[in-house]
C-alpha positions in Angstrom: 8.7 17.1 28.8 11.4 19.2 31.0 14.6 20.0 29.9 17.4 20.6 31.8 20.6 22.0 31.3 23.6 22.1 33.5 27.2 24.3 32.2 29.6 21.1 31.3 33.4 22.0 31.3 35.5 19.8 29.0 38.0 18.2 30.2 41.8 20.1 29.2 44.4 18.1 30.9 45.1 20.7 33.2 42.6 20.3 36.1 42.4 16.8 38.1 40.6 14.0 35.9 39.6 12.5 38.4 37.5 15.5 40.1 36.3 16.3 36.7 34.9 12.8 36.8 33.3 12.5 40.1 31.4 16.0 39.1 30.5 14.3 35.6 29.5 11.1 36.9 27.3 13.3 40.1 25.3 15.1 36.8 24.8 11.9 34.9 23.4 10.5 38.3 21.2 13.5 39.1 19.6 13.5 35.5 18.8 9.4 36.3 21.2 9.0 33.0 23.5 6.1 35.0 21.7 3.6 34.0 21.6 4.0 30.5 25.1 5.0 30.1 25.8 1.1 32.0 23.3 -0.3 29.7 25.2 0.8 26.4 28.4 0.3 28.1 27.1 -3.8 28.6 26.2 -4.0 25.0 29.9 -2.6 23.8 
């Protein structure tokens, strides 16, 4: 199985949320992850 690792800054209030979201939301879509995170989102 391949792992892969990308550098994830936390968010700190200072730079624009909603930049740091659209680069979040770009790795979570990269790594095929979207689904699953609207899958446990659905069950919430």
């Amino acid at each position: 199985m391949a792992t892969t690792r990308f550098e994830i800054e936390k968010f700190d209030g200072v730079t624009n949320f909603n930049l740091w979201q659209v680069r979040m939301m770009a790795i979570v879509v990269q790594t095929d992850l979207k689904r699953l995170l609207l899958r446990k989102n659905l069950r919430i």
